[in-house]
C-alpha positions in Angstrom: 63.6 75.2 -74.2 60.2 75.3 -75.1 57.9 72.4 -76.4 54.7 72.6 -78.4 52.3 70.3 -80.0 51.5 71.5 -83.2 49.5 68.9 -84.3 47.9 65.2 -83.7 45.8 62.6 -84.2 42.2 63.3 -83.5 40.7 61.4 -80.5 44.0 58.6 -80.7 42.5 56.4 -78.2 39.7 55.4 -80.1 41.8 55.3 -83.3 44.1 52.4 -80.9 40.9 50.7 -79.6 39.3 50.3 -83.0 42.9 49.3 -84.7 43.4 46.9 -81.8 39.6 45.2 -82.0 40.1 44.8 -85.7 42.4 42.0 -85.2 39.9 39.7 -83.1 36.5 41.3 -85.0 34.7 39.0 -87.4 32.9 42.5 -88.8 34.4 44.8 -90.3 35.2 48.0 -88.0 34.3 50.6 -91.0 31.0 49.2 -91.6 29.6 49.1 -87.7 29.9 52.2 -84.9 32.4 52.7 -82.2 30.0 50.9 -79.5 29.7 48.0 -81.5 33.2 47.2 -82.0 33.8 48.1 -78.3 30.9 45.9 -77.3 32.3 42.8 -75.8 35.2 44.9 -73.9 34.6 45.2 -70.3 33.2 48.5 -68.9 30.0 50.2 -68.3 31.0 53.3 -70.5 32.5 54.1 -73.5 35.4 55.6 -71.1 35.6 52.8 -68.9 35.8 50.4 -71.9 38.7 52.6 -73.7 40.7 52.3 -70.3 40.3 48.2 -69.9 40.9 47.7 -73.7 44.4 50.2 -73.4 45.3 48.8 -70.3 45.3 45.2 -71.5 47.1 46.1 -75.2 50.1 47.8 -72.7 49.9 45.1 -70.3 50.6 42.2 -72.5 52.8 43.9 -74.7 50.0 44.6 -77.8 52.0 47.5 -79.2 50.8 47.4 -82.9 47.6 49.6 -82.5 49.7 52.6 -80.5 51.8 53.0 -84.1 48.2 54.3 -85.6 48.1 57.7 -83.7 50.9 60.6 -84.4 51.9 63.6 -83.0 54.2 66.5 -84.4 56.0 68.7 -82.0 58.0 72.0 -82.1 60.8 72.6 -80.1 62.3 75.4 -79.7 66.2 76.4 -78.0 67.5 72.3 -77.6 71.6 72.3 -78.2 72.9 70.6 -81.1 74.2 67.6 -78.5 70.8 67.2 -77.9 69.6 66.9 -81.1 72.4 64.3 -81.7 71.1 62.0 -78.9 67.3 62.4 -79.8 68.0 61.6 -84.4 69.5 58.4 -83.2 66.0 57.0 -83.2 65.5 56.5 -85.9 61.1 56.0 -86.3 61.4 59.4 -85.3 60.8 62.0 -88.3 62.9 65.5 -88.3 62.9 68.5 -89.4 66.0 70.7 -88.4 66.9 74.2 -88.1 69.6 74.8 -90.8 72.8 76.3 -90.5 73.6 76.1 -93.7 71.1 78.4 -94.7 70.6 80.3 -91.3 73.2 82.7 -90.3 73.7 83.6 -87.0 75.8 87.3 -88.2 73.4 89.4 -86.2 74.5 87.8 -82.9 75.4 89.8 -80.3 78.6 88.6 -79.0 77.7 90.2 -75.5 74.3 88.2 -75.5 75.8 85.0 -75.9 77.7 85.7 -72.8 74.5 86.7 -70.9 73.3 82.7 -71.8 72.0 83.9 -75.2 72.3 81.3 -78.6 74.2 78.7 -76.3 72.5 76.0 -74.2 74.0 76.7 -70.7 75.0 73.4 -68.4 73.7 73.6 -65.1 77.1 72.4 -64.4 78.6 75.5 -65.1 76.8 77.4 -63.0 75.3 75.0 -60.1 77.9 74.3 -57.5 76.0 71.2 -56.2 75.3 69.9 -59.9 76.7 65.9 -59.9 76.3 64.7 -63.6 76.0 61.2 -64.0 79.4 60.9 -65.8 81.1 63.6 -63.2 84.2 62.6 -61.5 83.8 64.3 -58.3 81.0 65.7 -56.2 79.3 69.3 -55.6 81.9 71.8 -55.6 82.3 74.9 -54.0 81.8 78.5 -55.3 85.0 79.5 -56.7 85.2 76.6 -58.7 81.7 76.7 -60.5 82.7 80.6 -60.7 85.6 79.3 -62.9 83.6 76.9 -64.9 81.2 79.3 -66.0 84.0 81.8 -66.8 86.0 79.4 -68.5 82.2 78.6 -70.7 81.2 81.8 -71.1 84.7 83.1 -73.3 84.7 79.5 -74.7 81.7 80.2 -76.4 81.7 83.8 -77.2 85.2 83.7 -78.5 83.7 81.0 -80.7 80.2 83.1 -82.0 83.1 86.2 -82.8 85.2 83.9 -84.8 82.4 82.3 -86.6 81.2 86.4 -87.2 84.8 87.0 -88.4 84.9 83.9 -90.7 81.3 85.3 -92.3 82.9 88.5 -92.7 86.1 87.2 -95.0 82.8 85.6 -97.0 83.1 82.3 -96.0 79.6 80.4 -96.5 78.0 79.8 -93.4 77.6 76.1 -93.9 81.6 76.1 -93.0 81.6 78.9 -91.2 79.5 77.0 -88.5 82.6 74.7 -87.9 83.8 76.4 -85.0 80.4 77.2 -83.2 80.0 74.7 -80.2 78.3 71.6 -79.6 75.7 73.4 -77.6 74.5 76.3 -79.9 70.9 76.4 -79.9 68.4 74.8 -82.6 65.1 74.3 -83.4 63.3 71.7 -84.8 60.1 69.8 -85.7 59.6 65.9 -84.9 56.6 63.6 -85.1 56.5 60.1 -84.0 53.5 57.8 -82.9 52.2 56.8 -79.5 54.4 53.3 -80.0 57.2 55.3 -80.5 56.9 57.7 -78.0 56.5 55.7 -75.2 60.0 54.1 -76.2 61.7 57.4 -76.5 60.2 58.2 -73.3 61.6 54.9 -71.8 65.2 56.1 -73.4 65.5 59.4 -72.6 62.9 60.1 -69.4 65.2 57.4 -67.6 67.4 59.1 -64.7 70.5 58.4 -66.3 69.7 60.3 -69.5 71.3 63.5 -69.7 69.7 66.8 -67.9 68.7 68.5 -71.2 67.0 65.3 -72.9 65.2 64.3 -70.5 63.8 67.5 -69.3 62.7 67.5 -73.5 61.0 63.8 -73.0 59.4 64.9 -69.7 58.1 68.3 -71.7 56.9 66.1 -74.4 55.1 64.0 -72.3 53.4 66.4 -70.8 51.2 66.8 -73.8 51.0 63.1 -74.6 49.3 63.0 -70.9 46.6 65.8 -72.3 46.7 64.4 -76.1 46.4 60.7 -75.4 45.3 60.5 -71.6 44.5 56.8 -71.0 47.1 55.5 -72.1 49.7 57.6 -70.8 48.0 57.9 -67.0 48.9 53.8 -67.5 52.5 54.3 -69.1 53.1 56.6 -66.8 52.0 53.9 -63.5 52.7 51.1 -64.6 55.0 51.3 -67.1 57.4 54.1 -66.8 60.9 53.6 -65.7 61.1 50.3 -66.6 62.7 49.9 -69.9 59.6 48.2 -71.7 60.1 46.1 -75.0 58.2 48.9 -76.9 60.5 49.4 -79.6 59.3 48.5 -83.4 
């Protein structure tokens, strides 16, 4: 997997802080500078002023201003189960990979057995994996030997008869019927800072599935460089517990 931000809203925090002084300003914010709308917050700096402002708004639950600032995000490699968990929000935008008008006819079969086009499981290959939804325990070598066996065929038998199917002239858009859940796709997504956070408390929670959360984790990675205030507060004070963030 691989995660990139393509591109964002310049300097979000003050965007939030101006948004969020707007509603108790009797000037208008377009009309006077950043210092004077941040006047009356508490601080020495403007820094210092950003941070009590941001940390108040997430404190008591003043969400509004965080839906100002967006963020659009590449991801590369995620398997089409993950994508199914992530579209379910739904204030998320998308852009998918198509395999309607992608083919994947210059596959080699022999790759996908080497881990290739097919998002791999650590629970096919990890003998002390323990999913959440498991039924038993770590397991020893011969059986994760046989799970991964058992995956591997599974899924290249399923890449050669989608090639085969391609081959008779069937369009790839049915084609891709018999390709697995976990073939690889890429996609584009933008959300807001709002947003974010709540996907974050969704999917970054310990009992989200390995692969979306390791692609909420990677995504806020960037938010903590993009948007650095308010995530250094999401992430201590706020992280983990399921906030009432969403719109």
């Amino acid at each position: 997997m691989d995660v990139r931000l393509l591109e964002a809203t310049e300097d979000p925090e003050r965007v939030i802080c101006t948004a969020a002084r707007s509603d108790y300003s009797s000037g208008f914010v377009g009309e006077q500078s950043f210092a004077e709308t941040m006047s009356t917050v508490d601080g020495e700096t403007t820094e210092e002023k950003k941070r009590t402002l941001i940390g108040r708004l997430l404190d008591h639950g003043h969400f509004g201003p965080f839906e100002h600032p967006q963020a659009t995000f590449g991801v590369k490699g995620i398997s089409r189960s993950c994508m199914a968990q992530l579209t379910r929000h739904r204030h998320v935008s998308f852009d998918v990979q198509s395999m309607r008008y992608v083919s994947f006819d210059e596959v080699d079969p022999a790759d996908v057995r080497e881990g290739a086009m097919v998002v791999t499981p650590p629970s096919a290959t990890d003998p002390d994996w323990v999913g959440r939804n498991q039924s038993g325990g770590a397991v020893d070598d011969e059986v994760v030997e046989k799970r991964e066996r058992i995956f591997r065929e599974s899924v290249t038998e399923s890449v050669e008869s989608y090639q085969k199917l391609l081959d008779t002239g069937m369009p790839p858009e049915d084609a891709r019927f018999v390709l697995p859940i976990g073939t690889e796709v890429n996609m584009v997504l933008s959300m807001n800072v709002r947003m974010l956070m709540h996907v974050a408390d969704m999917r970054a929670a310990a009992d989200s599935q390995w692969e979306i959360r390791h692609l909420t984790e990677s995504i806020l990675d960037h938010a903590a460089e993009w948007c650095p205030l308010t995530f250094a507060h999401y992430d201590e004070q706020m992280k983990g517990r399921k906030n009432r963030l969403a719109p």
